[in-house]
N, CA, C and O atoms as a DFTB+ gen file, in Angstrom:
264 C
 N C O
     1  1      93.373      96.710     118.000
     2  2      94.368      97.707     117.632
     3  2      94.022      99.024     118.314
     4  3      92.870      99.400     118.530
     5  1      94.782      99.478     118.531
     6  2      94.696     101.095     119.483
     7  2      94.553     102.047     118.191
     8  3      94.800     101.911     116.993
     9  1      94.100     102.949     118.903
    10  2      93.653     104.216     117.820
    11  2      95.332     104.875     117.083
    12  3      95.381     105.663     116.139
    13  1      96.258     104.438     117.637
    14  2      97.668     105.002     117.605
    15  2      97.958     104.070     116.373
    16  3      98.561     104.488     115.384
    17  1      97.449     102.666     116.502
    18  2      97.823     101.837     115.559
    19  2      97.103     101.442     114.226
    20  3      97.446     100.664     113.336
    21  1      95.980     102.237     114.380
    22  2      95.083     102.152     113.724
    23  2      95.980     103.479     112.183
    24  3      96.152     103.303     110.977
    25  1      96.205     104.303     112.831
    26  2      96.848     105.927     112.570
    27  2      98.057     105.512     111.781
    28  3      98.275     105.964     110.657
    29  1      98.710     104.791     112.281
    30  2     100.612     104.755     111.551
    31  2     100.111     103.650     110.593
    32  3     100.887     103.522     109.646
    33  1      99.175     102.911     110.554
    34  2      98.761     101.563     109.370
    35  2      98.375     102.867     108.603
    36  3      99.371     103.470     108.203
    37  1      97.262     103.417     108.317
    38  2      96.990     103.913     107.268
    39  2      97.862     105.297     106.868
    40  3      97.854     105.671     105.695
    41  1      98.609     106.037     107.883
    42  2     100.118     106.590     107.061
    43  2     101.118     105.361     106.197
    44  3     102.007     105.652     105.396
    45  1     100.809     104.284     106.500
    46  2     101.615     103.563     106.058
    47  2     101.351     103.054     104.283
    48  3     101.984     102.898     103.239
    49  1     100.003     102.950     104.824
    50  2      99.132     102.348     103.541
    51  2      99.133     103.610     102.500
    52  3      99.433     103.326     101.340
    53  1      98.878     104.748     102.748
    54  2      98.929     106.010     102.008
    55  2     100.440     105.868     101.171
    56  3     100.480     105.609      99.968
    57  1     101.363     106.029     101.804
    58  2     102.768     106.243     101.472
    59  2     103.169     104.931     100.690
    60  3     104.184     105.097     100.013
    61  1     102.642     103.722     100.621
    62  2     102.692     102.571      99.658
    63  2     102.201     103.266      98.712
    64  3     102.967     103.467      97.769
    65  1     101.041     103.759      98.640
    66  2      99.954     103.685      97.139
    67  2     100.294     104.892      96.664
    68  3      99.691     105.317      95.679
    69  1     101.655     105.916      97.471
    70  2     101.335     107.363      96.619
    71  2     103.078     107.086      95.792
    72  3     103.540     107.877      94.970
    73  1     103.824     105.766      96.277
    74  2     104.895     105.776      95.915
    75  2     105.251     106.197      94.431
    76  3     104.872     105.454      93.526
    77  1     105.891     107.236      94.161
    78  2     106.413     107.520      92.831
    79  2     106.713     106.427      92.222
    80  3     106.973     105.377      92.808
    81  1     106.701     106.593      90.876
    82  2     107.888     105.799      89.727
    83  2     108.781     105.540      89.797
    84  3     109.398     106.502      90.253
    85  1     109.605     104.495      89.572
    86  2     111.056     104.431      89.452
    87  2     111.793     105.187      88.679
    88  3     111.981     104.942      87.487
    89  1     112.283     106.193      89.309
    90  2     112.845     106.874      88.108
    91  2     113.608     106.176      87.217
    92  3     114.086     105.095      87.562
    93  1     113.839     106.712      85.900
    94  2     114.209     106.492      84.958
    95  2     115.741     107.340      84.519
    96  3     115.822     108.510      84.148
    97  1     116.914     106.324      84.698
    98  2     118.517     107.015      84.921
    99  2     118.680     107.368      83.432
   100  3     119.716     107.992      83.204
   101  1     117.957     107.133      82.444
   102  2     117.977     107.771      81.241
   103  2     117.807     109.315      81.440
   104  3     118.607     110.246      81.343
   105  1     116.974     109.274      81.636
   106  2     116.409     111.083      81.783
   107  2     117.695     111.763      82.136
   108  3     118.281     112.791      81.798
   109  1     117.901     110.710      82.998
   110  2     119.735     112.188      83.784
   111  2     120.847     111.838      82.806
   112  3     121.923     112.403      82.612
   113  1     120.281     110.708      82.214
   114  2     121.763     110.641      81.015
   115  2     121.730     111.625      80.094
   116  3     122.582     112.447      79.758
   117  1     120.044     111.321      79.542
   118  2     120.163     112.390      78.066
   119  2     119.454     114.010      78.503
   120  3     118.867     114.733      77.698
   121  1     119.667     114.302      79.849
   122  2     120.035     115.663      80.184
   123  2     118.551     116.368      80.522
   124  3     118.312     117.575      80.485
   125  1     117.467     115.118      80.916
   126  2     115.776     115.323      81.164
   127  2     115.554     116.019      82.467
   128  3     114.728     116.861      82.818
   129  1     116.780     115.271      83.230
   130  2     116.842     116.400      85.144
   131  2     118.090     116.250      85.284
   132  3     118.982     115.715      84.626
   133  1     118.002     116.940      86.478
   134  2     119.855     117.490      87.015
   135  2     119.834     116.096      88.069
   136  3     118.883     115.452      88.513
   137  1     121.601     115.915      88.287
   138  2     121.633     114.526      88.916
   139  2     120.739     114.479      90.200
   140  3     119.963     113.569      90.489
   141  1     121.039     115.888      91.093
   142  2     120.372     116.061      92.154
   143  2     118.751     115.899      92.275
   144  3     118.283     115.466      93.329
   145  1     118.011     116.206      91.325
   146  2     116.576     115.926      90.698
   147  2     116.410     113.999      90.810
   148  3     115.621     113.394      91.537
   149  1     117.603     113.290      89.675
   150  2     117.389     112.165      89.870
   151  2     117.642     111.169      91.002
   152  3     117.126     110.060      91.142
   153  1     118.426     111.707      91.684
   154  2     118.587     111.514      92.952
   155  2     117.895     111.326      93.989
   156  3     117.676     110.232      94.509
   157  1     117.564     112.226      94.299
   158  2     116.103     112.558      94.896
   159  2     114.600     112.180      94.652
   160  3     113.640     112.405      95.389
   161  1     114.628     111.665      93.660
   162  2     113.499     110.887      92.698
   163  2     113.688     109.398      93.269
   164  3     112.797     108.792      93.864
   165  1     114.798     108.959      93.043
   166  2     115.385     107.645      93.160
   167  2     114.942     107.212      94.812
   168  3     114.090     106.435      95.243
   169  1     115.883     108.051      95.448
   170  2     115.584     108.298      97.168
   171  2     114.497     108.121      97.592
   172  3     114.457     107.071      98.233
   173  1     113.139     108.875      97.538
   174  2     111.975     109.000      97.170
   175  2     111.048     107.105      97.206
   176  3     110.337     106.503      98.011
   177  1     111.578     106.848      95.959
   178  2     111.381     105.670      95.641
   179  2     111.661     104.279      96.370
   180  3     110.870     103.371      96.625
   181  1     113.236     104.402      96.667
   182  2     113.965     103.215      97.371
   183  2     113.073     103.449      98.885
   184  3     112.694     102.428      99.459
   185  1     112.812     104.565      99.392
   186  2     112.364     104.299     100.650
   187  2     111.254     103.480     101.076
   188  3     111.218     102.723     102.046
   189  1     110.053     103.810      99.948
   190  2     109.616     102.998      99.844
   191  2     109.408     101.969      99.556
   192  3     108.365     101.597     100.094
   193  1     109.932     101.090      98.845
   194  2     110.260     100.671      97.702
   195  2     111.342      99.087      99.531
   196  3     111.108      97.963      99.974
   197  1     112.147      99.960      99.719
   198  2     112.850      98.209     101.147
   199  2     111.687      98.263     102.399
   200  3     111.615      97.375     103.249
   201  1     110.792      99.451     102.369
   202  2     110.035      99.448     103.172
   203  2     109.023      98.165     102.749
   204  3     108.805      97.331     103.628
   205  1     108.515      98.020     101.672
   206  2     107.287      97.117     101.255
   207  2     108.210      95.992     101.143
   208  3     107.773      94.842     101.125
   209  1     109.342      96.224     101.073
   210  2     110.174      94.667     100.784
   211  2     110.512      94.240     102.040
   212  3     110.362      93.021     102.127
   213  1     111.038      94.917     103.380
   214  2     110.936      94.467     104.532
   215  2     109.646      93.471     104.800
   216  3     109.794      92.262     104.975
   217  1     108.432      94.094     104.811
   218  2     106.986      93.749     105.004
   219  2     106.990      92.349     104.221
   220  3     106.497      91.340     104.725
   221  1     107.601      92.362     102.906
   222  2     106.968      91.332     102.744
   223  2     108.454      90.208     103.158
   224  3     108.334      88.992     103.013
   225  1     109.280      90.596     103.475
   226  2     110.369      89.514     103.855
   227  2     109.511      89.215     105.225
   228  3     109.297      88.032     105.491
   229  1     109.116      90.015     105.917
   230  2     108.481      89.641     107.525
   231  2     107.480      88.080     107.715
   232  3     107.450      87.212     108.586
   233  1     106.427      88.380     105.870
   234  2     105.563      87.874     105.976
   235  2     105.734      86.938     105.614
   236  3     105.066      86.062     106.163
   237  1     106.589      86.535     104.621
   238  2     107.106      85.423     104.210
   239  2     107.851      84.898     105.104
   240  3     107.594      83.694     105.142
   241  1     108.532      85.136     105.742
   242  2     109.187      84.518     107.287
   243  2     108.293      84.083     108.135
   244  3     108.370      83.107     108.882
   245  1     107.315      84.947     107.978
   246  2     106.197      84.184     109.496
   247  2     105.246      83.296     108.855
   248  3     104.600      82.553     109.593
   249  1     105.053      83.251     107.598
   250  2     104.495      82.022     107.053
   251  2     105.225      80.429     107.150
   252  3     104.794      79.278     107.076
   253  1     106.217      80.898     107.303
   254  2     107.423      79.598     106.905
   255  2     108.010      79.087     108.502
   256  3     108.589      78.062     108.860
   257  1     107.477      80.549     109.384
   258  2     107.805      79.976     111.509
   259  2     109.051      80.843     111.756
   260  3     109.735      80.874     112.779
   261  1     109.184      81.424     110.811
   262  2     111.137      81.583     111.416
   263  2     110.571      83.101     112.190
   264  3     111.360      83.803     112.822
């Protein structure tokens, strides 16, 4: 692995393990944050959140040949 690749794995690995909570759409119901707050919480989350699910659709694909 190149020092370049060495670098974007562990930005990668960081940004898995610092992933927020799922927010919770209660909170914006019973008036805990503003929609834009939960929003942004949510956002936050999902990015990471198809990112680790890509990864593991990849891996499960290359286990199986496809």
């Amino acid at each position: 692995m190149t020092d370049e690749q060495v670098e974007l794995l562990e930005k990668i690995t960081e940004a898995i393990e610092a992933q927020p909570e799922k927010p919770d759409y209660h909170d914006y119901e019973y008036g805990k944050c503003s929609k834009d707050e939960y929003v942004d919480q949510y956002n936050k989350w999902a990015a990471v959140d198809n990112f680790v699910t890509a990864i593991d659709q990849y891996i499960f694909n290359k286990n199986r040949g496809i």
